[in-house]
N, C-alpha and C positions, 0 to 999 in steps of 0.2 A: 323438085327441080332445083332447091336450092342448094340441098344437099351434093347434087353430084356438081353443081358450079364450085363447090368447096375444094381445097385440095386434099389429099390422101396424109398422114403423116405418120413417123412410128406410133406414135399414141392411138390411132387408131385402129391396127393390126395386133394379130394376137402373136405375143413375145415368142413363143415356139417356130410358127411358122418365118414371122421377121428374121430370125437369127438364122434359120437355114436357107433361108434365101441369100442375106447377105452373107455366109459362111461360104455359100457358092460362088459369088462375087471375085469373095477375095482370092478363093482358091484358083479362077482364071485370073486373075488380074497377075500382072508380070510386076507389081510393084510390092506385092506384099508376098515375102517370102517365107519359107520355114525353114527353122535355126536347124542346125545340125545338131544340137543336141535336143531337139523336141522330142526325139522317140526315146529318151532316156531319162527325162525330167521328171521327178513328182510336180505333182500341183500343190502339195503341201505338205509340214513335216507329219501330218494327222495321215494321211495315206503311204500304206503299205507299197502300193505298186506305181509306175506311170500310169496313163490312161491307154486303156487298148483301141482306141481308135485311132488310126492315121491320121484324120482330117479334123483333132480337137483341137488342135492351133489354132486353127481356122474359126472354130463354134466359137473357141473363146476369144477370142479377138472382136467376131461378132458381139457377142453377149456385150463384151466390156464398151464397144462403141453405143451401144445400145442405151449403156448405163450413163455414159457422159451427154447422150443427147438427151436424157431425160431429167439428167439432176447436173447442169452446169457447175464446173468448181470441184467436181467430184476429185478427189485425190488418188496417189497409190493405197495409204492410209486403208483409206475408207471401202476400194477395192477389195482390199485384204482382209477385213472386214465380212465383207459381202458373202466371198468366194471362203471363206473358213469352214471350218467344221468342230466336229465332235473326236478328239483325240483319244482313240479307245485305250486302255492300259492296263488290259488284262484284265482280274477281279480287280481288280483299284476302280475310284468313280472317274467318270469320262473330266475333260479339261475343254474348254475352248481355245481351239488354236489358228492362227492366222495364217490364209493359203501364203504361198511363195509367191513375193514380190520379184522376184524375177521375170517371172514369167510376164507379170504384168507388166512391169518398167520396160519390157523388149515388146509387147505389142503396142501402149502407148509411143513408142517410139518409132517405131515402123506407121502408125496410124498419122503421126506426127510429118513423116517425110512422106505420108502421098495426100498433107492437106485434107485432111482430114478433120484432126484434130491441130488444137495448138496452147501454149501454155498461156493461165494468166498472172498476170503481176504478182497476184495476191494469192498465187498457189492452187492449186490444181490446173484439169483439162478443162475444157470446152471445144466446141466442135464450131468449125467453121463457116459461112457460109457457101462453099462449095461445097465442105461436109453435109450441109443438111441437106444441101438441094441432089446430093448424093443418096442419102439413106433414105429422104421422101422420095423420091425418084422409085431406089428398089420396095418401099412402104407401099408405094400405087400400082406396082405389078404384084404383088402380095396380095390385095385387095382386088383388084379384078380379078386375077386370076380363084381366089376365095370366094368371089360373089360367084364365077360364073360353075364352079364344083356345086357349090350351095344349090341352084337353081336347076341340076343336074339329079339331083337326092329327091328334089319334091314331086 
């Protein structure tokens, strides 16, 4: 009983499902919009193509709010970082390379004007408290709605 007097937070839900709930979020939400050049962007110089989904703006935007509420201070840097990969080069050996900071400088900043997110002194994000009581908000229909599938299986 004590547990459900507890409240829900992203840390408690599994990252897959968080991310596509709030990727839903934002996609209705009238404040967070997609850039007109999203469907022609790479994610990085390491990929060949853009992403064929429509709605990856949106996951990644997800993802990346994800990432600030779980590691405060987090930067573009360290984003970039994250989001990288393995830079193929034919028979040559592969390279580590860092996604496109664009990408991410333009959802940090849309994150940033719906309060969300906000800068600190000392460089990086952090997520606000509206932000959180946002993300725990969609983190606890995540979780019921996962308890009540769960209890649907047994």
């Amino acid at each position: 009983m004590a547990e459900e007097a507890r409240g829900i937070c992203v840390r408690d839900v599994k990252a897959t499902a968080f991310i596509n709930a709030y990727s839903e979020h934002l996609k209705n939400s009238d404040k967070f919009d997609l850039p007109v050049w999203a469907d022609t962007a790479k994610t990085g110089v390491f990929k060949e193509l853009a992403p064929y989904g429509d709605d990856w703006y949106y996951i990644r935007a997800a993802s990346i709010a994800r990432k600030v509420y779980l590691r405060p201070g987090i930067g573009i840097g360290q984003l970039q970082k994250w989001y990288g990969g393995a830079y193929r080069r034919g028979a040559r050996t592969e390279h580590f390379r860092k996604a496109a900071s664009g990408n991410i400088r333009s959802v940090l900043i849309q994150l940033e004007e719906m309060k969300v997110l906000e800068k600190l002194p000392s460089g990086g994000r952090r997520v606000t408290v509206v932000g959180q009581q946002d993300l725990d908000r969609i983190a606890g229909s995540v979780a019921r709605s996962g308890a009540g599938d769960d209890s649907d299986e047994e």
